[in-house]
N, C-alpha and C positions, 0 to 999 in steps of 0.2 A: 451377517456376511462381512468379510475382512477384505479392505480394499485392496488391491493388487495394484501395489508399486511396483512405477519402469521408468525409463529412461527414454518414453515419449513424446516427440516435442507437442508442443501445442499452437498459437497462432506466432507467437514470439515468446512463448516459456515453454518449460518443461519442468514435470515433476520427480524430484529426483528420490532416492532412496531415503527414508525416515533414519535422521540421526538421532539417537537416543528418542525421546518422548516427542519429538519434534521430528515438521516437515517443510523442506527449503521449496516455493515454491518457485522455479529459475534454476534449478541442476546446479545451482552452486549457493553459498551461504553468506548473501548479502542481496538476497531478493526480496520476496513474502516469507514467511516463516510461518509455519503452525503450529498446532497442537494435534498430532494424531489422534488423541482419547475422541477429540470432538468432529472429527471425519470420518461418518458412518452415511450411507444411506438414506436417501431422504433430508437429507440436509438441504439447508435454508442459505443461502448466499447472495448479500447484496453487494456487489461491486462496483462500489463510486469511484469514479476516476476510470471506467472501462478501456480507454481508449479504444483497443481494435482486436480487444477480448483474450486476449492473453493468459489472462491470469485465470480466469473460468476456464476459459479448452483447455487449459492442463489441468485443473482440478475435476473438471467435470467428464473428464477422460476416464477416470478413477472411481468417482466417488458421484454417482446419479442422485439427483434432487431436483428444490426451486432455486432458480436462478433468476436474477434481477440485474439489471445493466443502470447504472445512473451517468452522464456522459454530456461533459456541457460543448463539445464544437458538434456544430448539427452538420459538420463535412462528414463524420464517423456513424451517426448514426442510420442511415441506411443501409450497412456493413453490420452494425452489430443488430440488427431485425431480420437475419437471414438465418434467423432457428436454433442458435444457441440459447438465447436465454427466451423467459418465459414471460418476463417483460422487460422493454425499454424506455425509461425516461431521460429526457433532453432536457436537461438544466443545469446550473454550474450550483456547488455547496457553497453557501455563502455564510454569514454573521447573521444572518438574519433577511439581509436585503435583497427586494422581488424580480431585482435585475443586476446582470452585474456586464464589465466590457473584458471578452477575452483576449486575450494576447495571442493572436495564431505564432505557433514558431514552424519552420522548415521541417524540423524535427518534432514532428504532431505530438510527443509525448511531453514536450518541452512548455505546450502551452496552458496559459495559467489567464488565471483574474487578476493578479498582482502581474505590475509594472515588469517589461523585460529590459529595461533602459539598463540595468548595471548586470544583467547573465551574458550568458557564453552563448546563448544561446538567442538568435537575431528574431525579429516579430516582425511577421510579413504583414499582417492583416489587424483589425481591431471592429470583433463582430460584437452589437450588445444580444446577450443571451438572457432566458429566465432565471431567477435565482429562487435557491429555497434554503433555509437552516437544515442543520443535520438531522435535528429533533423532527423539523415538519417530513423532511423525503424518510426517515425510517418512520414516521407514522401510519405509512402509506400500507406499511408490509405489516400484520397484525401479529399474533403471536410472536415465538422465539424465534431469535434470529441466528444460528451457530454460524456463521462466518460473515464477518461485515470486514472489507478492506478499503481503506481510507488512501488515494493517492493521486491527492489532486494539487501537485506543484506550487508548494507554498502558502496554499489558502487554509489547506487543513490546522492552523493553531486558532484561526478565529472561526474556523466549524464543530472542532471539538469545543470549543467553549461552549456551543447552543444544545450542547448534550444532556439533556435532561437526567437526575439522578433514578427516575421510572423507568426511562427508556435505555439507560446503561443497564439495569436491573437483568433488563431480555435480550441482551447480548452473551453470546457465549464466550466467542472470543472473536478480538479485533485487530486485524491487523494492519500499522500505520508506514507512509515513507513519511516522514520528514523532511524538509530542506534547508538544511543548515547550512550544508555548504558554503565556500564564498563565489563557485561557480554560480551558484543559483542568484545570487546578485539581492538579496530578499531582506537585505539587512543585518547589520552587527547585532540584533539582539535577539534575532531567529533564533539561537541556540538556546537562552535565558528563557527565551519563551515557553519555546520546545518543551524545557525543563518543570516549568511550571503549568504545563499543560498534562503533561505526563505526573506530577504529584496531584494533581486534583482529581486526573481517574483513577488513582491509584485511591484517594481517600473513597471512591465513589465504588470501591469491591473489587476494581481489577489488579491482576499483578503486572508491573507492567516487564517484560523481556526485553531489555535492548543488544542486539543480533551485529551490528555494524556500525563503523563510524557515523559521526554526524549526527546517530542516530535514524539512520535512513532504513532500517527494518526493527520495527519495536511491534512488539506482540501483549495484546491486552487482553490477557485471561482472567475469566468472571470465577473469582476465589469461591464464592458460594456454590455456585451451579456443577463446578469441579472439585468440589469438598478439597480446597487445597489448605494443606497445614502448615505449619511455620516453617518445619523442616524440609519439606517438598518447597516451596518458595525460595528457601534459600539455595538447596542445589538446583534449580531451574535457574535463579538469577546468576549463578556463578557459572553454569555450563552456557547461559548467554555469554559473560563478559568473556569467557575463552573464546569462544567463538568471536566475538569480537575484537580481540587483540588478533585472533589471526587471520581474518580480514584485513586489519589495518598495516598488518605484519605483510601480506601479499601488494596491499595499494603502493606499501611503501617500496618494494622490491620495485615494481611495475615502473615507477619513477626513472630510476638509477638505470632504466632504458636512454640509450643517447637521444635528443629531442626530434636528431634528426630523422630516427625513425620510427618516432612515437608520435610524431605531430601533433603535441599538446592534448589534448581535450577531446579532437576527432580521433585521434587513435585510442581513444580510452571509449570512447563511444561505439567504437568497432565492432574493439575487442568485446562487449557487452551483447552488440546484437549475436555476434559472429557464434557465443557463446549460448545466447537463449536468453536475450533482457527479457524483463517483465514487462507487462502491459496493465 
């Protein structure tokens, strides 16, 4: 059975029409990204960084399976145990460590385990949560996993690093935001990081797609389990970096808006929800 793409919203996404082998998940192309080949039925999806379900109610609008919620403010988690997914865990993805201190922001998608002292984004609150590695919270789900998405404001460069080269093996494909930004406040060498977190799963069998600036939609497909070849890798990488030049070609347009009626930061957050952000 072939899934039937629409223009559905979901709780704060929507899934939009499959461009080439790929699938935006946000109706426009600097959301989640996929791999259509590996959106079938029955599929397996653990969604770390759940917030308030977003990014499952539009995939799972489409494409029925197991659903998993991973979700460190325990403000959301009674919200995401009302039946979408099929289970929920309350903890924050850490390096390793068994607790970590959130940073609530206004903007509930804004908050992180890393410091909000230098974002755009203000931190009302500061709760300590459970913490688990990447390697220990996918331990939890046995078999393969065809969609794991990673977006947890910041933290995600020292959760991928506890990624086991076993436990990358039973991923199909993964899809990461990044925060590179200087909005996100996360540091000058977020980006260096980024980079070399992104070569180390790369040595580990993924290819990795980078979809948007910053690096804020990279898609990590399991070369072996998709028999990808040299030549499929390279127009997949190169119909990323298009796509990415014309996002960046759109942010930049968005700017050369007068301030006075873009409001900085809040009017580009607006326009996002207004649009169908991710979650």
């Amino acid at each position: 059975m072939t899934p039937r793409w629409s223009q559905e919203r979901g709780t704060s996404c929507k899934l939009a029409q499959p461009v080439g082998p790929f699938v935006p998940i946000n109706g426009r192309l600097d959301g989640h990204t996929l791999l259509r080949a590996g959106l079938k039925p029955g599929i397996s999806v653990i969604d770390i960084g759940a917030n308030r379900g977003g990014f499952s109610s539009a995939l799972r609008a489409v494409v029925p399976g197991t659903y998993h919620a991973v979700e460190a403010n325990p403000e959301l988690i009674p919200s995401l145990e009302g039946g979408l997914y099929d289970s929920v865990r309350h903890c924050a993805v850490t390096d390793g460590a068994t607790s970590a201190t959130l940073h609530t922001a206004q903007n509930d998608q804004a908050s992180s385990i890393l410091s909000l002292e230098e974002s755009v984004f203000d931190a009302t609150d500061a709760i300590e949560v459970p913490g688990r590695s990447l390697d220990s919270v996918l331990e939890q789900f046995p078999g393969f996993l065809d969609v794991v998405k990673v977006d947890i404001e910041g933290a995600e460069i020292a959760a991928l690093r506890t990624l086991s080269a076993e436990t990358a093996r039973r991923i199909g494909q993964m899809t990461v935001e990044f925060h590179c930004a200087d909005v996100f406040g996360f540091g000058s060498d977020s980006e260096r990081d980024a980079a070399d977190t992104i070569a180390t799963l790369q040595s580990r069998g993924f290819l990795p797609c980078v979809f948007a600036p910053y690096k804020m939609d990279v898609l990590f497909v399991n070369r072996e389990h998709f028999r990808i070849s040299d030549a499929q890798a390279y127009l997949w990488r190169g119909f990323a970096g298009s796509t990415r030049a014309y996002v960046a070609a759109r942010h930049s347009l968005a700017r050369l808006i007068p301030p006075a009626r873009r409001k900085g930061w809040g009017w580009y957050q607006r326009s996002r929800r207004a649009h169908g952000a991710h979650g």
